[in-house]
MOPAC internal coordinates of N, CA, C and O (Angstrom, degrees):
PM7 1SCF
backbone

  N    0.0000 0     0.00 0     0.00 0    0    0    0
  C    1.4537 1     0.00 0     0.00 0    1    0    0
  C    1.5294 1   107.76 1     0.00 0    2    1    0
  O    1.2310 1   126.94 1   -41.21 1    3    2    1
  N    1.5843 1   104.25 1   138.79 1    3    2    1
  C    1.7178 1   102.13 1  -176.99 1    5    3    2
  C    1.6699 1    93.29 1   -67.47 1    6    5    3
  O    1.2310 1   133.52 1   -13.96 1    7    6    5
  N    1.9611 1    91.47 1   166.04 1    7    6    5
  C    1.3055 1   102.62 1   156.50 1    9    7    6
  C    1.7706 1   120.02 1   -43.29 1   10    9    7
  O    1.2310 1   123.45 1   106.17 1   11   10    9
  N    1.5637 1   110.98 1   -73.83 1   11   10    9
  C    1.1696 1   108.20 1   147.54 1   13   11   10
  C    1.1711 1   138.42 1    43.32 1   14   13   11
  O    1.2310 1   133.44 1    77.25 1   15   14   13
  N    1.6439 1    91.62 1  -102.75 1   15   14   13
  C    1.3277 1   126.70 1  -179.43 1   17   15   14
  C    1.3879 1   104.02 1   -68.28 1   18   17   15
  O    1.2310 1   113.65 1   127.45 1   19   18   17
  N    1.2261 1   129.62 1   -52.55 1   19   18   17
  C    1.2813 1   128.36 1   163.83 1   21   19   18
  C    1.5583 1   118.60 1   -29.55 1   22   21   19
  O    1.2310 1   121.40 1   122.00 1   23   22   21
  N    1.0739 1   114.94 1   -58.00 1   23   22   21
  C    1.5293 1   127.76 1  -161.89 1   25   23   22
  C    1.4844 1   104.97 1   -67.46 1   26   25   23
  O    1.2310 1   121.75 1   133.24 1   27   26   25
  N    1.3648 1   114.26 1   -46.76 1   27   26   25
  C    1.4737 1   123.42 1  -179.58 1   29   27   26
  C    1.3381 1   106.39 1   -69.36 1   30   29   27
  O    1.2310 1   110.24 1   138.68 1   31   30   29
  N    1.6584 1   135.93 1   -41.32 1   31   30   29
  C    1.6694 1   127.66 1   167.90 1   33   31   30
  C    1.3286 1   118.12 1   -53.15 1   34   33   31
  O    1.2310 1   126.68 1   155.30 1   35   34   33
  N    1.4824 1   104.76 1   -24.70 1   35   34   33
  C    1.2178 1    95.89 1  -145.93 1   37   35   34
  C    2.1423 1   102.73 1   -88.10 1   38   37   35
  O    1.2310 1   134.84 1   156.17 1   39   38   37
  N    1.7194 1    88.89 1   -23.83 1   39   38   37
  C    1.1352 1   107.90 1  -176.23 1   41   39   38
  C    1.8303 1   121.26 1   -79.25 1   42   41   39
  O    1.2310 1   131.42 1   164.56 1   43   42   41
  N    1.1683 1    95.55 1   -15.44 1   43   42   41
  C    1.9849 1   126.74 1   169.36 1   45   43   42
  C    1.6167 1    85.65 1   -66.48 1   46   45   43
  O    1.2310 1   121.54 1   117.90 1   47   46   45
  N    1.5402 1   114.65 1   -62.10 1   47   46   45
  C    1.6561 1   117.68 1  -147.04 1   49   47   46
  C    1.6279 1   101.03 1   -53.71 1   50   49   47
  O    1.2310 1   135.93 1   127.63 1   51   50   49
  N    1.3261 1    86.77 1   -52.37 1   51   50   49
  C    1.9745 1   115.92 1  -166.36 1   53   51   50
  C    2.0338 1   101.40 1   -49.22 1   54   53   51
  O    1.2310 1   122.17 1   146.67 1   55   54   53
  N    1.2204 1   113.45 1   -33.33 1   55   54   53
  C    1.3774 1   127.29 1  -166.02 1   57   55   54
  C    1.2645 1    98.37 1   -89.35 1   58   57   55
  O    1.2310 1   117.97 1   130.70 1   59   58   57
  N    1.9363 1   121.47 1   -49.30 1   59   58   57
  C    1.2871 1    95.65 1  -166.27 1   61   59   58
  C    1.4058 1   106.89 1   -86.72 1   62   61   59
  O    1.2310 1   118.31 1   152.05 1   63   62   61
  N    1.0386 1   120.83 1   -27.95 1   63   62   61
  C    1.7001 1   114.78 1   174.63 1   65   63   62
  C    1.3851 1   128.81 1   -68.68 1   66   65   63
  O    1.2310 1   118.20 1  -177.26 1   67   66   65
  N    1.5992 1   121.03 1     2.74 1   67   66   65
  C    1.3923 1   137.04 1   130.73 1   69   67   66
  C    0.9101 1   159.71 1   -74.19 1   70   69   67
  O    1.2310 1   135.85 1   170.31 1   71   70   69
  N    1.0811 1    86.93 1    -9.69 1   71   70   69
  C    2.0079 1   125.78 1   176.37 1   73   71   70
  C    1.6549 1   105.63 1  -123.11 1   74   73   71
  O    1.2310 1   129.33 1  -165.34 1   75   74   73
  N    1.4167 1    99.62 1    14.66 1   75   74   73
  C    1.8904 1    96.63 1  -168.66 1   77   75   74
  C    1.4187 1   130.05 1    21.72 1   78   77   75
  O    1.2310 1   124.87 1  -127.36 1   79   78   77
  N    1.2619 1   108.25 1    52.64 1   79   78   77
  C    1.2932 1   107.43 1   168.03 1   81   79   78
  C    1.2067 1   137.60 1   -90.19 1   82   81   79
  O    1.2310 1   111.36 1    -3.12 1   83   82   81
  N    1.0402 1   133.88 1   176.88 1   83   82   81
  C    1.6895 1   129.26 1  -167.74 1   85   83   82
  C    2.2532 1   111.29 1  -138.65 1   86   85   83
  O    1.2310 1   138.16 1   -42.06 1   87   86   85
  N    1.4708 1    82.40 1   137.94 1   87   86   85
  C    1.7214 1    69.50 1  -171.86 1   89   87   86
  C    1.7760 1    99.91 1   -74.16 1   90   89   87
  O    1.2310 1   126.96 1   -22.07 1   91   90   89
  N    1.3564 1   104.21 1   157.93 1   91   90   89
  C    1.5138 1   102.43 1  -175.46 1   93   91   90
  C    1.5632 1   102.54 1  -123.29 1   94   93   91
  O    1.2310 1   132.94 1   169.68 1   95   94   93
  N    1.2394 1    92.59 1   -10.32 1   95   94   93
  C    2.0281 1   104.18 1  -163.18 1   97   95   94
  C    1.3126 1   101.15 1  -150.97 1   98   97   95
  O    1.2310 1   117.46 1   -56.79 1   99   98   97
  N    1.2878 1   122.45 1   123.21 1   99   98   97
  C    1.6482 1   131.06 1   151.20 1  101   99   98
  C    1.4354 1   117.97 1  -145.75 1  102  101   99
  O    1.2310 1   124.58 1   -73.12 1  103  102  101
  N    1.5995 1   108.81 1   106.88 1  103  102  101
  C    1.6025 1   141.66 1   173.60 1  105  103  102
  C    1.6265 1   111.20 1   -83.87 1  106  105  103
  O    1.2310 1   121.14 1   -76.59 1  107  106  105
  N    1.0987 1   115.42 1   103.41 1  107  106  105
  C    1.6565 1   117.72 1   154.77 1  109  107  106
  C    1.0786 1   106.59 1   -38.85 1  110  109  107
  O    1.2310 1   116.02 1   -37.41 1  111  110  109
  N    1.7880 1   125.17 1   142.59 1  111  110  109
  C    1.6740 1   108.06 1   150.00 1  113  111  110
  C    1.5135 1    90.20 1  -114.77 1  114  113  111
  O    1.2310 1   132.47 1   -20.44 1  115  114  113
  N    1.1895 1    93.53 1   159.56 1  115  114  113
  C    1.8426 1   100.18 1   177.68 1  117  115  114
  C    1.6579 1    94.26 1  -117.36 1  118  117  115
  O    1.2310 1   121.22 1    -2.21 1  119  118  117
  N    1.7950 1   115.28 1   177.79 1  119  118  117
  C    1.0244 1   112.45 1   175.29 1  121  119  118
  C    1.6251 1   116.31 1  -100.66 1  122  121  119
  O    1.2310 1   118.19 1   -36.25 1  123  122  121
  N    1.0859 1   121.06 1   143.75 1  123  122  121
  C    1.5280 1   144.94 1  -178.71 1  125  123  122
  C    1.5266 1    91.54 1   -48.19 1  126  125  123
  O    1.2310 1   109.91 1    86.58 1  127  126  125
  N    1.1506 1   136.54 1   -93.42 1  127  126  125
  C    1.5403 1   129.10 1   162.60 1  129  127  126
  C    0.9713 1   118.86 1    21.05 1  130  129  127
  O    1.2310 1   124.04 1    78.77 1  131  130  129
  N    1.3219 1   109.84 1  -101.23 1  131  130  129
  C    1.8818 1   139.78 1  -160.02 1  133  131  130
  C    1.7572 1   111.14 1  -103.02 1  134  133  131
  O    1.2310 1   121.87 1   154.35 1  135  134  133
  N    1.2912 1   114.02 1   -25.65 1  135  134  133
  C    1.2823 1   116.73 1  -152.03 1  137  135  134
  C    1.7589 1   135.21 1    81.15 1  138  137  135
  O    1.2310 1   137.26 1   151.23 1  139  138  137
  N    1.4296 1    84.18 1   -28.77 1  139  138  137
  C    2.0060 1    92.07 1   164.90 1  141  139  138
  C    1.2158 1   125.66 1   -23.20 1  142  141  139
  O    1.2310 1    98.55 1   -26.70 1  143  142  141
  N    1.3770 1   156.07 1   153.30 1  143  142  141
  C    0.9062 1   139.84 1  -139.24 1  145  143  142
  C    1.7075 1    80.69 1  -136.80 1  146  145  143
  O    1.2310 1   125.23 1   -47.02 1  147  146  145
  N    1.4701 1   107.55 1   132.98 1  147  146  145
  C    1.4252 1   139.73 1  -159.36 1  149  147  146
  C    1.3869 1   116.84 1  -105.67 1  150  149  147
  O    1.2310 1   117.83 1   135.79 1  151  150  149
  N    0.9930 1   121.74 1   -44.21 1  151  150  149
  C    1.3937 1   150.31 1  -175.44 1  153  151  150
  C    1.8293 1   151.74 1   147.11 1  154  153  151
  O    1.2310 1   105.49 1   117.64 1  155  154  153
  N    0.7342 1   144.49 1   -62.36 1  155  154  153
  C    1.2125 1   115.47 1  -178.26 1  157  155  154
  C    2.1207 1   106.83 1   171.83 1  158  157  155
  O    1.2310 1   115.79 1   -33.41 1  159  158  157
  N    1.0222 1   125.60 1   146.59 1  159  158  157
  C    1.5711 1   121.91 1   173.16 1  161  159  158
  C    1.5987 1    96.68 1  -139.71 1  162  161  159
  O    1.2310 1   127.46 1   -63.29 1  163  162  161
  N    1.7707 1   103.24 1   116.71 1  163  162  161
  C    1.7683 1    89.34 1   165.08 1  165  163  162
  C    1.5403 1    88.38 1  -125.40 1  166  165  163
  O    1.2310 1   129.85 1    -7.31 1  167  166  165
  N    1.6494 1    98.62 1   172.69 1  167  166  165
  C    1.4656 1   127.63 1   158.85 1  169  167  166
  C    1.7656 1    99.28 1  -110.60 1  170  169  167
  O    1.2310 1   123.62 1   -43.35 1  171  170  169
  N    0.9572 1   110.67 1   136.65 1  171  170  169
  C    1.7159 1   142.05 1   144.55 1  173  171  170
  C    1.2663 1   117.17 1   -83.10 1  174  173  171
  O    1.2310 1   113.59 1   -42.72 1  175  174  173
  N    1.3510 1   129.74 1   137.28 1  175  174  173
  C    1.2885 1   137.87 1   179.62 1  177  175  174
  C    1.2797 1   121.54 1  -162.75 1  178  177  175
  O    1.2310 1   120.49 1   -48.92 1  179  178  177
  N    1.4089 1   116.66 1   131.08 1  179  178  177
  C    1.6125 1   126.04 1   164.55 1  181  179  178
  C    1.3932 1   119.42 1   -98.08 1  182  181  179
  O    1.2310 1   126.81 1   -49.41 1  183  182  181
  N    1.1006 1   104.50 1   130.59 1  183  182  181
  C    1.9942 1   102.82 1  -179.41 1  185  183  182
  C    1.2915 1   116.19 1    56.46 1  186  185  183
  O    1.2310 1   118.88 1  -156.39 1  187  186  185
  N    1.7259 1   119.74 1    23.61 1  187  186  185
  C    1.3174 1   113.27 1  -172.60 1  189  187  186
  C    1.5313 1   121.16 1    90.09 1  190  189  187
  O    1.2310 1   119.30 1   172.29 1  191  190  189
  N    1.4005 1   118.95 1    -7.71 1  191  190  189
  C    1.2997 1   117.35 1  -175.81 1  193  191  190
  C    1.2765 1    93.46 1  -117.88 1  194  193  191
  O    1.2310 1   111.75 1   -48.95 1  195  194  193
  N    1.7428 1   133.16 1   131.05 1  195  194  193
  C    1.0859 1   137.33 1   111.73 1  197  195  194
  C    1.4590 1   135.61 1    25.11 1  198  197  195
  O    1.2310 1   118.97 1  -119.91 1  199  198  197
  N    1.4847 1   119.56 1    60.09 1  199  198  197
  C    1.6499 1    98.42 1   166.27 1  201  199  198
  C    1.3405 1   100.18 1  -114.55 1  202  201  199
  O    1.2310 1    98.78 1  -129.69 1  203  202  201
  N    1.1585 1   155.71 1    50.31 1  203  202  201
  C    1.4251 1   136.21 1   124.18 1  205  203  202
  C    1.5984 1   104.71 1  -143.54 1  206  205  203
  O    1.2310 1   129.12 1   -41.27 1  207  206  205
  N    1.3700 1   100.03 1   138.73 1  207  206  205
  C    1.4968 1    91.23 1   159.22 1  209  207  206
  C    1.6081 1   123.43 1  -123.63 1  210  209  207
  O    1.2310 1   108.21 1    14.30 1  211  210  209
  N    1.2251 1   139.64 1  -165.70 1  211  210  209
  C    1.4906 1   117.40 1   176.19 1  213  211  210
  C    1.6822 1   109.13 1   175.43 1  214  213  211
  O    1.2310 1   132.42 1   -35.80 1  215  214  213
  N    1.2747 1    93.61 1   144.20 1  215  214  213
  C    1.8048 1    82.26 1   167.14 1  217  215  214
  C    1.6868 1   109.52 1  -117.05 1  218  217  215
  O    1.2310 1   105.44 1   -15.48 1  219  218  217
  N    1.2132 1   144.59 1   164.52 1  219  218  217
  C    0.9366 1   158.34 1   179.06 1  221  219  218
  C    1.6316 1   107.98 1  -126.03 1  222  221  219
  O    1.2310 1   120.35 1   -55.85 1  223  222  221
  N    1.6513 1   116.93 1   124.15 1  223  222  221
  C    1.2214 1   110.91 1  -165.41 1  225  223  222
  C    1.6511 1   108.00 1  -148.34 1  226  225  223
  O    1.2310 1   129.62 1   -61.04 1  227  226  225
  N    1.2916 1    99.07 1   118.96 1  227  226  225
  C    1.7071 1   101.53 1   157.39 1  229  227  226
  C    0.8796 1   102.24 1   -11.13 1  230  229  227
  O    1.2310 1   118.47 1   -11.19 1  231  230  229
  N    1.5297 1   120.52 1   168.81 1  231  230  229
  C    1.6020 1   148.24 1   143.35 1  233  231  230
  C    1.4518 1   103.73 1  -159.82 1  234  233  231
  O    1.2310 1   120.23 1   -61.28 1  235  234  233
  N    1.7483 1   117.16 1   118.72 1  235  234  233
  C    1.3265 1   112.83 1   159.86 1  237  235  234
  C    1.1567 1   116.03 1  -130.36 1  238  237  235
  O    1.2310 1   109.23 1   -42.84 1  239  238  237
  N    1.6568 1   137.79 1   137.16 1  239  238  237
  C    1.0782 1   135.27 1  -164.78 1  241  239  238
  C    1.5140 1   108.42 1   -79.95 1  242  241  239
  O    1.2310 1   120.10 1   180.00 1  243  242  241

């Protein structure tokens, strides 16, 4: 995992465990191409409602 990528999980983690949230949803996306797997779609949620959502995504040059 890039630095990056690091920085941005890590900064999801820091939010939802301050906001106590809970994942309710996590979708692979793969790529249209090949099918390889690209990155990622979650929902966050408190009490059942939605406060963050996000995708997490490959990047290769």
């Amino acid at each position: 995992m890039s630095l990056s990528a690091e920085l941005c999980l890590g900064t999801v983690e820091a939010i939802a465990t301050r906001l106590d949230l809970e994942e309710t949803e996590s979708t692979p996306l793969k790529s249209a191409m090949d099918g390889s797997p690209v990155g990622v779609h979650r929902v966050l949620a408190r009490d059942g409602v939605a406060a963050l959502v996000y995708v997490a995504m490959t990047v290769e040059a």
